[in-house]
N, CA, C and O atoms as a MOPAC input file, in Angstrom:
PM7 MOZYME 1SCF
protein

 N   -111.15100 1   124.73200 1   167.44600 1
 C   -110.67900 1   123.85200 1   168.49100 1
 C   -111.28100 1   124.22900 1   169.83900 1
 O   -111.18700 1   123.44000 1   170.77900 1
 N   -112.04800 1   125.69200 1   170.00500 1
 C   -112.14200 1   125.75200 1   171.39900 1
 C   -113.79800 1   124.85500 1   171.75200 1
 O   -114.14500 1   124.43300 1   172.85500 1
 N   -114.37400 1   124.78700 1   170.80200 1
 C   -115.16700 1   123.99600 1   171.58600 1
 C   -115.19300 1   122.70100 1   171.50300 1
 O   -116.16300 1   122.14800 1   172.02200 1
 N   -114.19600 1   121.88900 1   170.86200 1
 C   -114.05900 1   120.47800 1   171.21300 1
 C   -113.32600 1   121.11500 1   172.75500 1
 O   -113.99100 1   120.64900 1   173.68000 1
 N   -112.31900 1   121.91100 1   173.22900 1
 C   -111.54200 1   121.43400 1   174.88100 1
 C   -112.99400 1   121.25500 1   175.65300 1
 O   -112.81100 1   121.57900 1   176.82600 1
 N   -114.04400 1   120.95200 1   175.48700 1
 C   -114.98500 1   120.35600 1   176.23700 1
 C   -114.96800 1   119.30100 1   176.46200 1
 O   -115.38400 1   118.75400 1   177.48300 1
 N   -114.31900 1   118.67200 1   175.23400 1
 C   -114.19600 1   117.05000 1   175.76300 1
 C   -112.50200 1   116.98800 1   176.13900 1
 O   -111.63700 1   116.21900 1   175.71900 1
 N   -112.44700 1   117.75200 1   176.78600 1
 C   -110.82600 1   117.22900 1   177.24900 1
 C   -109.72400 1   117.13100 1   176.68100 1
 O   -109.53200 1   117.94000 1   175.77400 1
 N   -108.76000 1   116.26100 1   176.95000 1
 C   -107.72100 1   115.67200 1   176.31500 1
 C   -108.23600 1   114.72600 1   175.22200 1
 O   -107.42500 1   114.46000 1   174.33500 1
 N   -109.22200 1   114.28200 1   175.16100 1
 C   -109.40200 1   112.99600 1   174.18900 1
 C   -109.48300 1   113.86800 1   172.51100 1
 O   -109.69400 1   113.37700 1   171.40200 1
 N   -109.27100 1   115.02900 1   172.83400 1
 C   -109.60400 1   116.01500 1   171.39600 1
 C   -108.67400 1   115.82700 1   170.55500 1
 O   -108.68600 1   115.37000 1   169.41300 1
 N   -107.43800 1   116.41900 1   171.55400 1
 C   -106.18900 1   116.39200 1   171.28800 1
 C   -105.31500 1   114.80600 1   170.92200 1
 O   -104.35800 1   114.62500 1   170.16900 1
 N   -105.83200 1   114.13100 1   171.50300 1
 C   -105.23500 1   112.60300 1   171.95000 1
 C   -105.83000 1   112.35900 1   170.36200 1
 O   -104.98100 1   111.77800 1   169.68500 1
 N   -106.97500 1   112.63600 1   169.67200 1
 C   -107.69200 1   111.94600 1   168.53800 1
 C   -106.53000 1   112.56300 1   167.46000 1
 O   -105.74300 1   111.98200 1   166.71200 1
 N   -106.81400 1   114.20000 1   167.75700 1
 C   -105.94800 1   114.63100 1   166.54600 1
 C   -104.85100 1   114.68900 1   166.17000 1
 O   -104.48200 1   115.15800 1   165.09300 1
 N   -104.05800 1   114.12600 1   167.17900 1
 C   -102.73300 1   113.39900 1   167.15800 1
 C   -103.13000 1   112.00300 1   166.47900 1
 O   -103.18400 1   111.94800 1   165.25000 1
 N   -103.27500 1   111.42000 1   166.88400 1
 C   -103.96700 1   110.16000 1   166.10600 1
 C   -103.92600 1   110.26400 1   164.78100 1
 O   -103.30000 1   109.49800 1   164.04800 1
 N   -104.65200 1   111.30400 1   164.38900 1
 C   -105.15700 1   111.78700 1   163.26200 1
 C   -104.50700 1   112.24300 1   161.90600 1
 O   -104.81600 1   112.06700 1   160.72700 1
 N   -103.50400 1   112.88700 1   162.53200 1
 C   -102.48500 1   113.34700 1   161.85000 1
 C   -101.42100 1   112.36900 1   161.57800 1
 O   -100.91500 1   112.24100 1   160.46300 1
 N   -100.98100 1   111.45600 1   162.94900 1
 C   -100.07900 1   110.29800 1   162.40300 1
 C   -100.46300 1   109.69900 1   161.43600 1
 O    -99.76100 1   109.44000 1   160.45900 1
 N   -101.64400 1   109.39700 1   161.58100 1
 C   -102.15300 1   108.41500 1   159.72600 1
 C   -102.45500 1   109.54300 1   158.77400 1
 O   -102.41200 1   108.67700 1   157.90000 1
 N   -102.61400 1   110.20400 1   158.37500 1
 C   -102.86300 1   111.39100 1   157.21300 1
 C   -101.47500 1   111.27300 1   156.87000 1
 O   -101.15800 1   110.80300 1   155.77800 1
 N   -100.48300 1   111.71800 1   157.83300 1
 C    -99.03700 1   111.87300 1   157.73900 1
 C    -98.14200 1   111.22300 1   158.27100 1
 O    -97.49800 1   111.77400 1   159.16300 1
 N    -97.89200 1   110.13100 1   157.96600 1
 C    -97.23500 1   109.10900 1   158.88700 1
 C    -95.78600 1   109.37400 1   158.51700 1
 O    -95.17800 1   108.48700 1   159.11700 1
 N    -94.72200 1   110.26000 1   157.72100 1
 C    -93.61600 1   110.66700 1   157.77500 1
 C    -93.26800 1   111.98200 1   158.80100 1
 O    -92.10700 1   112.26000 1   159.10100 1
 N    -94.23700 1   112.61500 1   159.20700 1
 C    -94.25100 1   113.78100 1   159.98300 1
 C    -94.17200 1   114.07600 1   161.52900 1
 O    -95.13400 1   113.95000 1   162.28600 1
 N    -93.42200 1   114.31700 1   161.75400 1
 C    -92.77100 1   114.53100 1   162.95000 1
 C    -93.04600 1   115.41400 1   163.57900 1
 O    -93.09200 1   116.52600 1   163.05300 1
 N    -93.41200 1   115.18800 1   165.33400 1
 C    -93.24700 1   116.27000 1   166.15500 1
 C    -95.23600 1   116.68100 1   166.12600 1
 O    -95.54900 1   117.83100 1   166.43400 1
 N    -95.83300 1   116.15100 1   165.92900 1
 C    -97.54300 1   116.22700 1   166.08400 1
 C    -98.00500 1   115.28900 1   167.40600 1
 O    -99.21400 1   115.24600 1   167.63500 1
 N    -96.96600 1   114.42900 1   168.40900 1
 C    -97.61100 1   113.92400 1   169.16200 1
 C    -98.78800 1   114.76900 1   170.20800 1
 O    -98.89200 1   115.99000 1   170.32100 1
 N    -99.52000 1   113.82600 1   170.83200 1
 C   -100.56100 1   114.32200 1   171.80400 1
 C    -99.89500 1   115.75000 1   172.76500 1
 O   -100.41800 1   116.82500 1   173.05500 1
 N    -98.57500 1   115.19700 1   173.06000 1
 C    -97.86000 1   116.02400 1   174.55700 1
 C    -97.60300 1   117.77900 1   173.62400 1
 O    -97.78600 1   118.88200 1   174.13900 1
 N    -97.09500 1   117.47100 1   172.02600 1
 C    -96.37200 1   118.56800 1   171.62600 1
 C    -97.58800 1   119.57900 1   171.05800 1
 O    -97.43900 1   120.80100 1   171.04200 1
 N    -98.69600 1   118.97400 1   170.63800 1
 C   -100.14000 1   119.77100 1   170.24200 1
 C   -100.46900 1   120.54300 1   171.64900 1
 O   -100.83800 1   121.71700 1   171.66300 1
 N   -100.31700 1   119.85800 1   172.67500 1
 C   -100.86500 1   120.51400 1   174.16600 1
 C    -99.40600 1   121.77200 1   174.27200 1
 O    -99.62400 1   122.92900 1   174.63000 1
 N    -98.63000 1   121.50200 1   174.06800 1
 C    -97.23600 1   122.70200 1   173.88300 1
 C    -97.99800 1   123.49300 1   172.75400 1
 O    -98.61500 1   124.44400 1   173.23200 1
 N    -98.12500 1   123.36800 1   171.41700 1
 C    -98.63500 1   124.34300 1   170.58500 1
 C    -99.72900 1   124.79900 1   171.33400 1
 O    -99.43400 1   125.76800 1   172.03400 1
 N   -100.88200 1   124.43200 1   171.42100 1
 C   -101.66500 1   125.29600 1   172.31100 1
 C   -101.51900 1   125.98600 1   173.23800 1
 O   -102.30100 1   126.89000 1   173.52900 1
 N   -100.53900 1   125.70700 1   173.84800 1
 C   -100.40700 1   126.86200 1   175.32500 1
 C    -99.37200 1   127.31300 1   174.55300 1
 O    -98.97900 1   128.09100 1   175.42200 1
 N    -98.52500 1   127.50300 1   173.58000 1
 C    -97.82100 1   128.55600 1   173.09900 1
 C    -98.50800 1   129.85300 1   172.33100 1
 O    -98.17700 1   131.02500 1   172.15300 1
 N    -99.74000 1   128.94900 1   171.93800 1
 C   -100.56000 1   129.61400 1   171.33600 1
 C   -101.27700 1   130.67400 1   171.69700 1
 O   -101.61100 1   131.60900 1   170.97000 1
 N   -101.51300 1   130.52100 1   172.84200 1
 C   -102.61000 1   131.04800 1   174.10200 1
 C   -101.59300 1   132.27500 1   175.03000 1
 O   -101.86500 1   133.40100 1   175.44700 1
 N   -100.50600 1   131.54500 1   175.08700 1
 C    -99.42400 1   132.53900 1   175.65100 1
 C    -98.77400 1   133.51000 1   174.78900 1
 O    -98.68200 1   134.66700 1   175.20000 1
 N    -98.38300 1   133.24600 1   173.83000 1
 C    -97.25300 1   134.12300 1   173.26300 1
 C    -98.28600 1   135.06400 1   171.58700 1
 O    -98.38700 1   134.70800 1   170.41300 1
 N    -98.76600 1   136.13700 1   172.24700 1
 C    -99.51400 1   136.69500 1   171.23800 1
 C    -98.72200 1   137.88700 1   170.84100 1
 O    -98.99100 1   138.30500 1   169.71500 1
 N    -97.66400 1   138.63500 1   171.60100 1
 C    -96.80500 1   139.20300 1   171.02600 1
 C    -96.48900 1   139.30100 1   169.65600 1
 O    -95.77700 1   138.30100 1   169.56000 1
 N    -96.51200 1   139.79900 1   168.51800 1
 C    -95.77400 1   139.50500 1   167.25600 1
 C    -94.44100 1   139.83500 1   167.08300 1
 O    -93.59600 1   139.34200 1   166.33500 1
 N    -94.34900 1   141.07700 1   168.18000 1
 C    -92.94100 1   141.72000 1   168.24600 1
 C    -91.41600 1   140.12100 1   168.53600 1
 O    -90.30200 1   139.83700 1   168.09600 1
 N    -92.57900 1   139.49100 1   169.67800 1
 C    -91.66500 1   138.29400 1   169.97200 1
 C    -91.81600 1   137.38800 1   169.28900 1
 O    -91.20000 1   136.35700 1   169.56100 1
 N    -92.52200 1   137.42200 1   168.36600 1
 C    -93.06300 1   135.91700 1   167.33300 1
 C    -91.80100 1   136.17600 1   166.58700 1
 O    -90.92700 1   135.31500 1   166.48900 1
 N    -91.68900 1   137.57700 1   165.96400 1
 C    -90.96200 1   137.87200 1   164.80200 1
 C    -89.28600 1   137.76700 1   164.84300 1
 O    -88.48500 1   137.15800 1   164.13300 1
 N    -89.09800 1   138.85600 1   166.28100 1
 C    -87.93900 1   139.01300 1   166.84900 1
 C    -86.99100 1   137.90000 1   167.44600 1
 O    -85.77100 1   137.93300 1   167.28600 1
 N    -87.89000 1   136.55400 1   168.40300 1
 C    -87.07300 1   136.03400 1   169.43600 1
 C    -88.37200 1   134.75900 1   168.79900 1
 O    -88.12900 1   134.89000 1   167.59900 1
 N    -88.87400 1   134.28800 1   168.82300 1
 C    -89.68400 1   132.84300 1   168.75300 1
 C    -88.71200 1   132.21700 1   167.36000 1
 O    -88.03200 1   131.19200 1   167.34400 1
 N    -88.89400 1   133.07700 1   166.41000 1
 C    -88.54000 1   132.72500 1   165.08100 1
 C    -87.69800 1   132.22900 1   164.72200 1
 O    -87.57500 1   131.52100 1   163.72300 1
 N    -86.74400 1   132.61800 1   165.73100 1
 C    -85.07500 1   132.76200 1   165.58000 1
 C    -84.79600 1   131.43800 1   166.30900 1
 O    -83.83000 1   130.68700 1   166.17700 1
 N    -85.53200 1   131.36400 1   166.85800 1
 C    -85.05700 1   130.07300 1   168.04800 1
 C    -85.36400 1   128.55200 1   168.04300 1
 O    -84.41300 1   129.20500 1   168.47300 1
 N    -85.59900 1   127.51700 1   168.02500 1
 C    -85.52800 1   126.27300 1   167.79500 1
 C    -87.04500 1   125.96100 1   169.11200 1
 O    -87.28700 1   126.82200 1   169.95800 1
 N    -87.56100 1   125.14100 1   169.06200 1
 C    -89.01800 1   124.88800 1   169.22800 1
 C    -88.63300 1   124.23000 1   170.53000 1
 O    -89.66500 1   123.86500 1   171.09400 1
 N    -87.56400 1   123.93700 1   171.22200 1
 C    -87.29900 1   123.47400 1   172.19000 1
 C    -86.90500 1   124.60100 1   173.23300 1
 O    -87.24000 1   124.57300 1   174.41700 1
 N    -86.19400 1   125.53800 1   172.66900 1
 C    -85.97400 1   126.81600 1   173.66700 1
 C    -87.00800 1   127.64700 1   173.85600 1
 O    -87.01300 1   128.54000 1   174.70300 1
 N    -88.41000 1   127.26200 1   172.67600 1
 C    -89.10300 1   128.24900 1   173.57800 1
 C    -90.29900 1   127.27100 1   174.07700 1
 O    -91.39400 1   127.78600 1   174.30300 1
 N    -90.15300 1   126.12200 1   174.22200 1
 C    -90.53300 1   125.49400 1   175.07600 1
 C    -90.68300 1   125.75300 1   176.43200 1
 O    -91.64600 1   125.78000 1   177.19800 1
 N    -89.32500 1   125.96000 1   176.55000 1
 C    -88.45700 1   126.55500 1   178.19000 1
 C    -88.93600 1   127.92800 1   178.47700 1
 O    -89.26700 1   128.33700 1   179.59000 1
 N    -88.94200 1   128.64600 1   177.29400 1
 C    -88.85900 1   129.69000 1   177.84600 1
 C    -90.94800 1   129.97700 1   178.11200 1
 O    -91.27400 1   130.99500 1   178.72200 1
 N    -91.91800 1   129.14900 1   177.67400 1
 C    -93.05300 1   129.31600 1   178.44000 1
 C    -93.29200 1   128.36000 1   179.26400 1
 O    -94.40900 1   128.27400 1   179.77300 1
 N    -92.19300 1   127.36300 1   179.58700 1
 C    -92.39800 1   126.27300 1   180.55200 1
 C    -92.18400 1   126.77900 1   181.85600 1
 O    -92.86200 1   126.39300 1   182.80800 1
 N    -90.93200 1   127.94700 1   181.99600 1
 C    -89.84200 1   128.15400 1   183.04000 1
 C    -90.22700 1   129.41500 1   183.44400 1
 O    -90.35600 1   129.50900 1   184.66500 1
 N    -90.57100 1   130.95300 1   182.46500 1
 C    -90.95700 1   131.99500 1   182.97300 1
 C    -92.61800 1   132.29200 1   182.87900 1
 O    -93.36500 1   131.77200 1   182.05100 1
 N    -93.01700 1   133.25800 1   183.93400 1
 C    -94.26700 1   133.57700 1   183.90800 1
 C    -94.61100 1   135.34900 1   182.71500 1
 O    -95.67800 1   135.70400 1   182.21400 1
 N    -93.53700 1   135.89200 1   182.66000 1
 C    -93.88900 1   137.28900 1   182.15200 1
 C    -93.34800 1   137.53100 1   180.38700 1
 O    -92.29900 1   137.06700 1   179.94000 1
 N    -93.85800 1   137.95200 1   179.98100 1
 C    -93.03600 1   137.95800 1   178.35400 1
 C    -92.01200 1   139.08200 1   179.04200 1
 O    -91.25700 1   138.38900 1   179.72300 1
 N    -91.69400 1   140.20200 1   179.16900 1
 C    -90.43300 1   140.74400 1   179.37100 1
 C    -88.88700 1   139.42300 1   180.12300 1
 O    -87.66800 1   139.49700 1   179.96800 1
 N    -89.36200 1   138.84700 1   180.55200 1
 C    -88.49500 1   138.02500 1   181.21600 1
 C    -88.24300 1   136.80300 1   179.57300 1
 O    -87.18800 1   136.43100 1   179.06000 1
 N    -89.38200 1   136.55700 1   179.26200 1
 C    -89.56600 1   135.67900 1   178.45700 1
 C    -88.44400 1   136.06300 1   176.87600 1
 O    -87.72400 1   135.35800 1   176.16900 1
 N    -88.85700 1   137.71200 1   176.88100 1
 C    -87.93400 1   138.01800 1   175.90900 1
 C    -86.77200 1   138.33400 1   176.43300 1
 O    -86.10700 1   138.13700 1   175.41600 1
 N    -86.08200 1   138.63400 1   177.13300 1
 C    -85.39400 1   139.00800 1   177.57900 1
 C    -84.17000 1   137.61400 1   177.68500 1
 O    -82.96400 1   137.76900 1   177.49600 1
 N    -84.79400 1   136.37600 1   178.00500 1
 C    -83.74600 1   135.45500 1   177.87100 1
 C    -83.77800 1   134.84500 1   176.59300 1
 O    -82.82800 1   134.15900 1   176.21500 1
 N    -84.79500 1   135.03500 1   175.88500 1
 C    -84.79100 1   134.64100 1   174.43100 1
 C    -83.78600 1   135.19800 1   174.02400 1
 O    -82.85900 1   134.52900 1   173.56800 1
 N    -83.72400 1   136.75700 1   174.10400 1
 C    -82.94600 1   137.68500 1   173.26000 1
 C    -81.21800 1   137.35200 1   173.55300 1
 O    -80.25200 1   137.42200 1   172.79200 1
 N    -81.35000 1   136.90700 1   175.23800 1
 C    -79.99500 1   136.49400 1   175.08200 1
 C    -79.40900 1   135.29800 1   174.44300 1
 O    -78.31200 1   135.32700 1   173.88500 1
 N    -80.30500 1   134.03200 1   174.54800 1
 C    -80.29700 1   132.77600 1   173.70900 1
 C    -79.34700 1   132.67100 1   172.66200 1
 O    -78.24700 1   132.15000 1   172.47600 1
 N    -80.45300 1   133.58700 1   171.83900 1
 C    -79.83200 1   134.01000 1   170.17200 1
 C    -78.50500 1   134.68900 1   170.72000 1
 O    -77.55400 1   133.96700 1   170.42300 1
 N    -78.23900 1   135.44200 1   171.18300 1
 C    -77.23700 1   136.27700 1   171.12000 1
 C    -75.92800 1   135.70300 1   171.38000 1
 O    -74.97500 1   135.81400 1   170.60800 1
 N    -75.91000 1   135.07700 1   172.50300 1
 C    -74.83000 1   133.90700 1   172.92900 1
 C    -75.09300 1   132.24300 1   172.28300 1
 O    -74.52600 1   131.28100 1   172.80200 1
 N    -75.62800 1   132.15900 1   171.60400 1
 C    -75.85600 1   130.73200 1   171.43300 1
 C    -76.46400 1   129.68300 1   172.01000 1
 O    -76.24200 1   128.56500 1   171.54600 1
 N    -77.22800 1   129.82100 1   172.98000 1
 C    -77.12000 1   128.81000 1   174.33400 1
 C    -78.14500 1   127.58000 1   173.40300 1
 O    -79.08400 1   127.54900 1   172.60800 1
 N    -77.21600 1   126.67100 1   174.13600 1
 C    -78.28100 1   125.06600 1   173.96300 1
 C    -79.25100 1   125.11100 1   174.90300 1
 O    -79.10900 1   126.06600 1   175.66600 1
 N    -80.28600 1   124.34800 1   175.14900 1
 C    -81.53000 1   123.97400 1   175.54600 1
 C    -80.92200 1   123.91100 1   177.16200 1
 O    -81.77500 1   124.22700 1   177.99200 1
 N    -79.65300 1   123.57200 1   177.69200 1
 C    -79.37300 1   123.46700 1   179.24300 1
 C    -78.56200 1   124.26400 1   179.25600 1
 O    -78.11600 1   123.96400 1   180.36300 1
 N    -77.73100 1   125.37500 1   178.83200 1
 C    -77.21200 1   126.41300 1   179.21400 1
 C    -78.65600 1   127.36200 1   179.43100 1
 O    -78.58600 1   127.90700 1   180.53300 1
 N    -80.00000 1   127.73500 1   178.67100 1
 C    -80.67200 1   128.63500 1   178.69200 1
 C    -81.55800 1   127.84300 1   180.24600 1
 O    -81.74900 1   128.58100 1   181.21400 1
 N    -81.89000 1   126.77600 1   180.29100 1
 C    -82.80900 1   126.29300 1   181.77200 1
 C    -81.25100 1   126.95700 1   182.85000 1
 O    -81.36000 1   127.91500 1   183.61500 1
 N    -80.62700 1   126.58600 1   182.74900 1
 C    -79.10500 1   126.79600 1   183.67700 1
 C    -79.23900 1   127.93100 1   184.09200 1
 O    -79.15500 1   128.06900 1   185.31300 1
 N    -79.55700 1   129.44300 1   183.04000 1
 C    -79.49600 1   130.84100 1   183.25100 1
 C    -80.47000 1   131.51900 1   184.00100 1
 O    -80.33700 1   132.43300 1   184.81400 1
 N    -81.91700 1   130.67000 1   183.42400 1
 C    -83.23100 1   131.06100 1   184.51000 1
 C    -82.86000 1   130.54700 1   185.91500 1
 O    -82.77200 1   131.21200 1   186.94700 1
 N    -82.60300 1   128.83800 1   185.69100 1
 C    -82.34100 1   128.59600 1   187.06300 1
 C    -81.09200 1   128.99100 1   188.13400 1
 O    -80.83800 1   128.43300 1   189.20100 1
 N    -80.59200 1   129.81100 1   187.68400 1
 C    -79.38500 1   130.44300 1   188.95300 1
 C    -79.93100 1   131.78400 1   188.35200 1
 O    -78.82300 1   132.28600 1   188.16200 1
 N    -80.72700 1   132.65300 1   187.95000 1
 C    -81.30900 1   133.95700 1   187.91400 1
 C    -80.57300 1   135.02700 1   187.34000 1
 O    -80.32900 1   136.08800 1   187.91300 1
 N    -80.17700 1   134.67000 1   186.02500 1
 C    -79.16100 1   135.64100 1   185.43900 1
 C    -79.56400 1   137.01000 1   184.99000 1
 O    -78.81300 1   137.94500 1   184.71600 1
 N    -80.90700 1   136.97500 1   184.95900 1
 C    -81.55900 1   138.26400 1   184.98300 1
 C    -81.48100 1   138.90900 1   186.31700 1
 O    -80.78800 1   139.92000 1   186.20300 1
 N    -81.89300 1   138.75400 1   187.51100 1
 C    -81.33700 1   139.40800 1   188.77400 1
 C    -79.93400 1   139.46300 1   188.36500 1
 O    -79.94300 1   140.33900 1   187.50000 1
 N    -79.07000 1   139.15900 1   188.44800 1
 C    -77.65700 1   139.23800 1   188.55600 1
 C    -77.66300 1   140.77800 1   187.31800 1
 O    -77.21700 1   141.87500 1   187.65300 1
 N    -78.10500 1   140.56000 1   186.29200 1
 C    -77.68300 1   141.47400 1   185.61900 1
 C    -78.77400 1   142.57800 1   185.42600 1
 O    -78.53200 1   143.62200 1   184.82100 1
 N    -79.78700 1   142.33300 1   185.88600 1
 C    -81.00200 1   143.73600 1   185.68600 1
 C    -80.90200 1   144.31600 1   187.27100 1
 O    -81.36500 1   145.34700 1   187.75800 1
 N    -80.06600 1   143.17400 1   187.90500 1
 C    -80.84500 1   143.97700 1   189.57600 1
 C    -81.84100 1   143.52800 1   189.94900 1
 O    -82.13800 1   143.72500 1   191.12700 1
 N    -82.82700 1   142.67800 1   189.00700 1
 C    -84.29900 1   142.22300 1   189.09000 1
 C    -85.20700 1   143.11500 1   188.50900 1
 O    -86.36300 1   143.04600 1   188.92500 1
 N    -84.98500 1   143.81600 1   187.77000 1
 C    -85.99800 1   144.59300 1   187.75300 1
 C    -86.78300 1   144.40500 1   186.29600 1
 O    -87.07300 1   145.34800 1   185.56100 1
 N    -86.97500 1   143.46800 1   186.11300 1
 C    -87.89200 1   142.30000 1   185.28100 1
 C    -88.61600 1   141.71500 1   186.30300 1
 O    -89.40500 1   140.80300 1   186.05600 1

């Protein structure tokens, strides 16, 4: 794939395409969610967090969690609480956005 991103979005835009007709019962391959797999891809090389906190979690929370934080310690760190408390998809944006890690590390993430 890295040397089709030369031609842009139209790579991605095709192989979405592409996949809807190969697999036209299959869900969740649009253009927007392939550009999410790729930058999850690119971001999260950790295995410790693939295994530990990605796995565990539903494809929408860690959406958030490389949409919303810049550092994997932060990144795991609210993952780990996710799982732990349960949180839905707007309790976990809710926790980054009022900074529940300052509140409880001090910041020191």
């Amino acid at each position: 794939m890295n040397k089709n991103t030369a031609y842009g979005n139209k790579f991605i835009d095709t192989l979405a395409q592409e996949i809807k007709l190969a697999f036209p019962e299959a869900k969740g391959y649009s253009a927007r969610n392939l550009r999410y797999m790729k930058r999850f891809a690119r971001e999260i090389t950790d295995q410790n967090f693939l295994q530990t906190v990605s796995a565990k979690l539903p494809w929408s929370h860690n959406l958030v969690l490389i949409e919303k934080l810049k550092t994997m310690e932060s990144r795991y760190w609210y993952g780990v609480k996710a799982i732990e408390n349960g949180w839905s998809v707007a309790v976990l944006e809710h926790q980054i956005a009022t900074g529940l890690i300052d509140r409880e590390q001090g910041g020191k993430l």
